[in-house]
Steps between C-alpha positions, in 0.01 A plus 500: 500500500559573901545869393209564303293350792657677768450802311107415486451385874644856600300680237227338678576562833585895434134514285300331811682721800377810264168417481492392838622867630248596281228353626612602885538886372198531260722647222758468245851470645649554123467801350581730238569780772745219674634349244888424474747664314826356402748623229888325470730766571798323340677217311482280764149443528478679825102587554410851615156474691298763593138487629237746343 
């Protein structure tokens, strides 16, 4: 399905860029202390983000 493999190809892309920055900084650019947050805040599905 077109989906399903667009949905891979940008899974791909977003894992590569993040190891690449990686790689540049010489250190995690994911952590636990960065992590984000998100709660819905109503009915509607509206997302609340926060980072930590």
């Amino acid at each position: 399905m077109k989906t399903e493999r667009l949905l891979k190809q940008g899974s791909e892309v977003a894992s590569n860029t993040r190891k690449d920055i990686e790689e540049k900084l010489g250190e995690n650019v994911i952590s636990k202390d960065n992590n984000l947050n998100y709660q819905y805040i109503d009915d509607n599905k509206k997302l609340d983000c926060t980072v930590s």
